[in-house]
N, C-alpha and C positions, 0 to 999 in steps of 0.2 A: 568567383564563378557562382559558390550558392548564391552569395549575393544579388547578384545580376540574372540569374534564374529567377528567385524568387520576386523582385521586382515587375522581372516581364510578367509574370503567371496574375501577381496579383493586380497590373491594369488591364491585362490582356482578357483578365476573368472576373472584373472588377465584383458582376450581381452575383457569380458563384461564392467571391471570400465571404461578401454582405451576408448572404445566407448561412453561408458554415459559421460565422462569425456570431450570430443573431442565434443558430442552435448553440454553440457553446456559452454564450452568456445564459441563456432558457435553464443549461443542465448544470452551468456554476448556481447560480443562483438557487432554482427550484429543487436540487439534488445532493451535490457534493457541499458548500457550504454549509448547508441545515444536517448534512447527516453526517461529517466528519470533526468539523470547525472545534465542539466543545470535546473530541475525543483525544483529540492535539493540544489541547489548553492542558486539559487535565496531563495527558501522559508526561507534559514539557516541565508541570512542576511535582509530579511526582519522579522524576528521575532524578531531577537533585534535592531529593528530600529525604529522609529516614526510611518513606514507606519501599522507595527502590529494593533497599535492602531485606526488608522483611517480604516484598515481593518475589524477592530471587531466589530465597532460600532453599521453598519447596521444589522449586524448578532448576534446582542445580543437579540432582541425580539422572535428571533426563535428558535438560538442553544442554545442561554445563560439561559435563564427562564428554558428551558426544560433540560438541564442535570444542572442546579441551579450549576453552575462554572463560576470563575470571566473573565474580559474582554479577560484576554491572552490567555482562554483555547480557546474560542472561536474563537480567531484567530488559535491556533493550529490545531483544528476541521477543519475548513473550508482549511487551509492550506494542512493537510491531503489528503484531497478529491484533491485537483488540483495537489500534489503532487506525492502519491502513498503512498504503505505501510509502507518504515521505515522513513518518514515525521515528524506522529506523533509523534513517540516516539523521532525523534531526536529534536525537538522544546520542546517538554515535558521536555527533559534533559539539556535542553539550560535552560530555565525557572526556573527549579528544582534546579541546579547549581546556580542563579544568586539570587535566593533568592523570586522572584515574584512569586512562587506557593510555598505551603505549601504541606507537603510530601502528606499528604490524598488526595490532589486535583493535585498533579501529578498523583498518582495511579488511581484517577477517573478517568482524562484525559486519561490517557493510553489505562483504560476500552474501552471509546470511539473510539479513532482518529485511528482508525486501518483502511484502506480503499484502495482500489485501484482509482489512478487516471485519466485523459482522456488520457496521454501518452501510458499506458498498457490498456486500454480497447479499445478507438479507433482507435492505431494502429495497434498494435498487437493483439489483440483479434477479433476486427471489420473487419478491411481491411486486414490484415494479413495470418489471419487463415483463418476465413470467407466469405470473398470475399466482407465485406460488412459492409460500417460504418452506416446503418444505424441499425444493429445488435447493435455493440459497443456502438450507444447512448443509446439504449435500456438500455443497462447494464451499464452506467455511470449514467441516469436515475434513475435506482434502485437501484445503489450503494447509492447513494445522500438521496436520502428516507430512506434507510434502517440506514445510519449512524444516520439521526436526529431522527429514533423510536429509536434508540440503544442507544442515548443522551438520551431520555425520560426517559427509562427505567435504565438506570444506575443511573439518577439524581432522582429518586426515588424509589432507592434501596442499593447507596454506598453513606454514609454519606461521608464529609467532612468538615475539619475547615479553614480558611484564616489563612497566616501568623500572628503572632503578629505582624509587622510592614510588608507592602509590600510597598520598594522600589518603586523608578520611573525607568523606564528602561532609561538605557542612553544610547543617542543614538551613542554616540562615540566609545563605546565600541564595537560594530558590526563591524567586516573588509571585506573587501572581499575576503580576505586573510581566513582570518578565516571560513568564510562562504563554501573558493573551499577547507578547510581542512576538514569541518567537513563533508561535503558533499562525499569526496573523501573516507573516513573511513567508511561512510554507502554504500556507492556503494561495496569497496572492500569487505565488510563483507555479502552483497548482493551476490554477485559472488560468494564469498566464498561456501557460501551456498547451491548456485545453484550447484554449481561442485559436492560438497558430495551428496545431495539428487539426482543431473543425474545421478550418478555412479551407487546408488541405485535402482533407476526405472529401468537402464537395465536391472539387477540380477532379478527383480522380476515375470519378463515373464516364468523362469527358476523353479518356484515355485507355482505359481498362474495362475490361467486360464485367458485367456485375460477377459473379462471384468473386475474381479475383481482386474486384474492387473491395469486397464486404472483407475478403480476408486479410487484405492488407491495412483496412481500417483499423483491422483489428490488433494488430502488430504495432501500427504507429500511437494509434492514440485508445486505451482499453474505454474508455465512459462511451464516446460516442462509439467505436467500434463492438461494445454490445448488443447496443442498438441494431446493428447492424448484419448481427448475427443468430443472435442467443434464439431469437425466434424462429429463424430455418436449418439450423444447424443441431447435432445429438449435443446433450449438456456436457461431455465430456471435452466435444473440440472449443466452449466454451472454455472450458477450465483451462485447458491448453494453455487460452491466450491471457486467460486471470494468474495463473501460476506465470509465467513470462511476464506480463504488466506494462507494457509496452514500451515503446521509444522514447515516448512523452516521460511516461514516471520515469523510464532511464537517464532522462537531461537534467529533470527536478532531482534527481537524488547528488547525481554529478556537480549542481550547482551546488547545492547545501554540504556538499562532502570537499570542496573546491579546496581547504589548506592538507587533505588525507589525498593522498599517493595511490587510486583503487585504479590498478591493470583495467582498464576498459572492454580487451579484450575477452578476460578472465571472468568480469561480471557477465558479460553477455554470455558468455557458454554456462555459468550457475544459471543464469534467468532460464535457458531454454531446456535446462538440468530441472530446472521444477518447474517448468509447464509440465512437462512429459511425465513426471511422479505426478502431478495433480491430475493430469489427463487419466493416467492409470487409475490411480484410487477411485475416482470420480467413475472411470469404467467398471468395475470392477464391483463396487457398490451399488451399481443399478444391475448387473451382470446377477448380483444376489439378492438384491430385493429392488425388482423394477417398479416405473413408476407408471403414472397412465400418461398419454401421451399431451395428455392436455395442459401440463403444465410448459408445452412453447408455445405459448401466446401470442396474437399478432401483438403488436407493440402500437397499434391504431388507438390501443389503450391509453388515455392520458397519461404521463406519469407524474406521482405526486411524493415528493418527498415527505409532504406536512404527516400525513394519514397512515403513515411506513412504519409503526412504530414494532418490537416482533418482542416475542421472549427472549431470546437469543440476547439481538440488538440492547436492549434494555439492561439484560444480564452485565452483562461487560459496562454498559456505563456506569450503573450502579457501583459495579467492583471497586471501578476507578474514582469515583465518588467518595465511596471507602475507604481507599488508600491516601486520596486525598484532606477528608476531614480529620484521619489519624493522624498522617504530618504535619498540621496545623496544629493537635494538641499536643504533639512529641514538640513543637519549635515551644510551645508557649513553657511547657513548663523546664528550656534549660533558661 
């Protein structure tokens, strides 16, 4: 039935897909490739490398205790956050595969490490859209909080058991061959995504009155459904739909999660569990130090990924840059 739905729509609407099709290539290309792509390389070989573990350590008192998941989840968690949305799941799957998580504590993990990172928040969401990073930290801010209440509350509400035996990750086994492959298969299926759910936001103006057109944009697909929002809307019911992360990243995590057992229904009520914690924070922070109103912008503004470069942003690749050159001299000298 979807199938034969989607058929009719796309000859019935043939210049509407071309178009939503033609914007989604526009914001793979000039947005989410350049600003996520080498954040995914890096996290994918620093998960199976020495620096995971020295990454995790500091962050086990806070993420670790509160969703009660072993040292690697926690680097996945926190990796998530600097990474973007299909982060988690692709580190969860790396982990899962190799034998250091057991299936229950992949599936927890999964719960959790869903998040957007400072690539898509303060470039494109902040500077971008908005005209304004200090908007984006706002919502990197409450992404951050709302991922650790979303730890809490998963870690005392999804049991899980440890492997019978977990492995020492070796550090040999990480490439960076391997890391621009895996990385390169979450981008493509990223994209992928993007292109089906643009074709769809076009058709829906053709059905649905504009706002509930823009709102449900924003539900199915977050890149283009910001566009669609973040400029007439309070920056909170933005967050809403950044914490949630949409439909789209809910299929990419699904596909990349495809041998791990994740309740479908279970994820979706966490996703709409931290929209609603980031929507709060997010209100709540401008409720104590508001902003001026100029930071929602029309979006008539070009957007440019190239020029997007932030403190923040930079922070965090650096980090991982870091963690990275250090597991390159921990491989050489065993």
């Amino acid at each position: 039935m979807l199938a034969l739905t989607g058929s009719y729509l796309a000859i019935a609407y043939a210049d509407q897909c071309y178009q939503g099709i033609v914007n989604g290539i526009e914001l793979c290309t000039g947005v989410l490739v350049p600003s996520l792509f080498i954040f995914m390389v890096l996290t994918a070989y620093i998960i199976e490398s020495p620096a995971a573990a020295v990454l995790s350590r500091p962050l086990n008192p806070l993420i670790g205790r509160s969703s009660r998941l072993p040292d690697e989840a926690t680097c996945v968690i926190f990796l998530s956050l600097l990474g973007g949305y299909p982060i988690g799941a692709g580190c969860t799957a790396l982990l899962y595969r190799s034998g250091r998580m057991s299936e229950s504590e992949a599936v927890k993990t999964a719960y959790i490490a869903v998040s957007s990172g400072p690539g898509f928040l303060i470039n494109y969401v902040g500077r971008s859209l908005l005209g304004s990073t200090d908007s984006g930290g706002i919502l990197l801010f409450a992404q951050a909080v709302s991922l650790i209440a979303t730890a809490f509350i998963v870690g005392r509400t999804v049991h899980s058991e440890p492997p019978a035996i977990r492995p020492c990750g070796d550090a040999k086994s990480g490439t960076l061959v391997g890391a621009v492959r895996s990385a390169s298969y979450a981008v493509f299926a990223m994209c992928g995504m993007v292109l089906v759910f643009a074709a769809v936001i076009e058709i829906l103006p053709l059905f649905l009155n504009e706002d509930v057109s823009r709102v449900v944009s924003a539900a199915l697909e977050i890149t283009v459904g910001c566009q669609q929002i973040c400029h007439l809307y309070p920056l909170y019911i933005t967050a809403f739909f950044i914490g949630f992360g949409g439909l789209a990243v809910h299929f990419q995590i699904f596909a990349i999660l495809k041998d791990i057992p994740v309740k479908k229904t279970l994820f979706f009520i966490f996703r709409i569990i931290e929209g609603i914690i980031t929507a709060a924070v997010t209100y709540i922070y401008l409720m104590i130090s508001p902003m001026e109103s100029t930071v929602f912008n029309s979006i008539d503004v070009p957007v440019s990924a190239a020029t997007s470069a932030t403190y923040i942003g930079s922070g965090a690749l650096i980090m991982l840059s870091l963690l990275f050159i250090g597991s390159l001299g921990k491989i050489r000298r065993q």
